[in-house]
N, C-alpha and C positions, 0 to 999 in steps of 0.2 A: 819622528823628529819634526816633521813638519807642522803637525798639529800641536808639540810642545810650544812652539815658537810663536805658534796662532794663540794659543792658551796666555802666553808669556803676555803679548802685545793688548790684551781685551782690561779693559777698565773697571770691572765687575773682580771680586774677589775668588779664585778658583783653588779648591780644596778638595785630592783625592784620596779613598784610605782604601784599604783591603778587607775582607771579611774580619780581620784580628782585629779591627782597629785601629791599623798602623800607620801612617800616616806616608803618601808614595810619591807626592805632589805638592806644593803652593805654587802659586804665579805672584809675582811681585806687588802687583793690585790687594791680595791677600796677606801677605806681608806687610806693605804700607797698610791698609786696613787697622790692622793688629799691632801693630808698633812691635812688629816680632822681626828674628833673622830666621832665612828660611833654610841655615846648616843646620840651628836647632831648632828645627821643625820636621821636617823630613829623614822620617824612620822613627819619630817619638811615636809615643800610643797618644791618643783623642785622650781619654781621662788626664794621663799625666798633662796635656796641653791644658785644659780646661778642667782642674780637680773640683773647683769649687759648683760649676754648672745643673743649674736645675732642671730635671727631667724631664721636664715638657719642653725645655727648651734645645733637647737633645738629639738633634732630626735626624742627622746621618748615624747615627746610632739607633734611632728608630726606623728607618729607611733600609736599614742592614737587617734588622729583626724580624722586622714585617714580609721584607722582600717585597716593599713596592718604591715608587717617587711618592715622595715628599714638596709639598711647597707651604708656605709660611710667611705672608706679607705682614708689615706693621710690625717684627716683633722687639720689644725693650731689650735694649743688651747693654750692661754696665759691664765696664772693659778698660783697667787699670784707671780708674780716675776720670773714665768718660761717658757719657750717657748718651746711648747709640740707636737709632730705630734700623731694624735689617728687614732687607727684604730674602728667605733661605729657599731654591729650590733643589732636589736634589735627583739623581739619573742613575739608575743603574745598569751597567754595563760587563761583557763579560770582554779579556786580554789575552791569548794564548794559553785559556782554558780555565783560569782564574778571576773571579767574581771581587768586581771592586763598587765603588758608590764615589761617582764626584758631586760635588754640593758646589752651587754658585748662588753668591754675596753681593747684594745690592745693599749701600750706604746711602739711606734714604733721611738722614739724620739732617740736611740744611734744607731740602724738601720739606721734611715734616713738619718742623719752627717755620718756617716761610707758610704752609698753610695752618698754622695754628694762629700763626700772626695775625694773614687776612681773615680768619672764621673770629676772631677776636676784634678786628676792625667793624666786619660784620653785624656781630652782634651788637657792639657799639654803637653803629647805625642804624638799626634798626628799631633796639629797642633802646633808645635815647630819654630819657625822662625830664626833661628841664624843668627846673624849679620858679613859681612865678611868685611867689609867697608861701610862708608856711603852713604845709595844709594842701595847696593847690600847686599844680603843676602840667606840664603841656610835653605832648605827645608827638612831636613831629613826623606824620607815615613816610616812610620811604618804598619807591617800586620794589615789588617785590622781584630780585632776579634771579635767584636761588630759592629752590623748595626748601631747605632749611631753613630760611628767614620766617616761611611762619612758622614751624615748630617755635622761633626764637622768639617772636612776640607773642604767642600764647603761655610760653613756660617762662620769659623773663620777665614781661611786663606785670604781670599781678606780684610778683616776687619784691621787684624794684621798687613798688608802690607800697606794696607792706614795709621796704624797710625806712622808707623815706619818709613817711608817715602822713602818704598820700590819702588826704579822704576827697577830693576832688578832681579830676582829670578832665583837660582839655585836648580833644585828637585833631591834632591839625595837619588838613586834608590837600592842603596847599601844594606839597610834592607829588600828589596823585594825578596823573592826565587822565587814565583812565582806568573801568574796572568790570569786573564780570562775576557770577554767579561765585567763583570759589573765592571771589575777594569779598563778597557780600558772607556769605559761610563764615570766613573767617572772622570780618569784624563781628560781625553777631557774636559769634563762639568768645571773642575775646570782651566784648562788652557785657558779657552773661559773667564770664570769671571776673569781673572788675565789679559788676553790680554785690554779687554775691559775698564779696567781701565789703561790701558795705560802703563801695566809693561812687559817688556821681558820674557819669561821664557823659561831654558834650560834645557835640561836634564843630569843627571851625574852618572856615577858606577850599569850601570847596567850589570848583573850577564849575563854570557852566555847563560844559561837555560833560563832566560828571556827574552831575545834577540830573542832565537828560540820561544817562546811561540808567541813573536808580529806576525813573522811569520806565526806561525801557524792558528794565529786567526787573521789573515789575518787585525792586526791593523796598520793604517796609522795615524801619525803624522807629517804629510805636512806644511812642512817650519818651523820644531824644530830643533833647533839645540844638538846634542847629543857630550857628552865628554865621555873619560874612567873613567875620577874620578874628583872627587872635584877639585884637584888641577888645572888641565886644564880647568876647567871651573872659575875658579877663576882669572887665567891668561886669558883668554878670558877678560872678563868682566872689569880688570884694562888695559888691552893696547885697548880696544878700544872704550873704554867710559872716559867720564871728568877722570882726575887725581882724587882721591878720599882722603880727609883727613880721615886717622884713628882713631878709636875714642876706 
């Protein structure tokens, strides 16, 4: 009784069944979860609960067959009209000589939107493409704070530039204080797929301290052209390419 009560009182969704199926258990958490009543819940069979559920998506049913625990982060659950991310682990356990499987439910659903939000602001920031004229446009780096950011401007930035119908690209270096050997990797890596697709790219505003860091790690960027700042690199790009209509 004591443990029901503990079960009762936990935030997390708690669901037990029997080897049949049968459903022996919810706690209120699992209820609210489900927009269900948990009279008609407890003593139905799992299939009748969920007729329509697809088989991978069937743990404690897999977890009973197997005869082992289960766990299952991230996964999609649409659920009367709701689009759910769960997190499913589940425990087997034996009760006065009978073998049951409880499963606990995490509703990781306003977590997941909150981080799909920031990897979206992210990428935003990162790979930023600003438009200076038609044709031409500018790159603003951001520190890198997250090892996804560069996956994000290697895979966004040639992408954003093909659609925009970049043949020009100005990288400016102005938010950069400082950098080292995997930031040098990087920008290479990324001016090779910018070359390759047939766009210029130059570099603009970068910091003293950076200047000396290239230096010092002895990075070479052969045959780039470098400006003080935006603007010279701008004026570059209008005297000596087509006239460009402003848009």
């Amino acid at each position: 009784m004591l443990l029901r009560n503990a079960m009762d009182l936990l935030d997390e969704g708690v669901l037990i069944s029997d080897e049949e199926y049968t459903i022996t258990y919810v706690n209120p958490a699992y209820v609210k979860m489900f927009q269900l009543e948990e009279e008609r819940i407890v003593g139905e069979k799992l299939n009748h609960l969920y007729p329509d559920l697809a088989p991978e998506k069937k743990l404690l049913s897999k977890s009973i067959q197997e005869k082992k625990d289960i766990g299952f982060e991230g996964m999609d659950f649409h659920w009367q009209g709701r689009d759910m991310v769960l997190h499913f682990y589940t425990k087997r356990f034996t009760h006065e000589g009978e073998s049951f499987v409880l499963i606990r439910i995490f509703d990781m659903t306003e977590q997941s939107k909150r981080e799909k939000e920031l990897i979206h602001m992210i990428e935003e920031m990162t790979a930023n493409i600003v438009t200076i004229a038609k044709g031409y446009a500018l790159l603003p780096l951001q520190p890198i704070l997250r090892e996804e950011q560069r996956d994000i401007l290697l895979a966004r930035v040639p992408v954003l530039c093909q659609e925009q119908n970049v043949s020009r690209l100005a990288i400016q270096f102005s938010g950069i204080t400082s950098i080292d050997e995997e930031w040098a990797v990087l920008l290479k890596n990324l001016m090779m797929s910018l070359r390759l697709l047939g766009i210029e790219v130059v570099l603009a505003g970068m910091r003293p301290q950076v200047v000396v860091q290239f230096a010092q790690n002895h990075i070479q960027l052969d045959g780039v052209r470098t400006f003080m700042n935006v603007q010279q690199a701008t004026k570059y790009f209008l005297e000596t390419g087509l006239k460009p209509r402003f848009e």
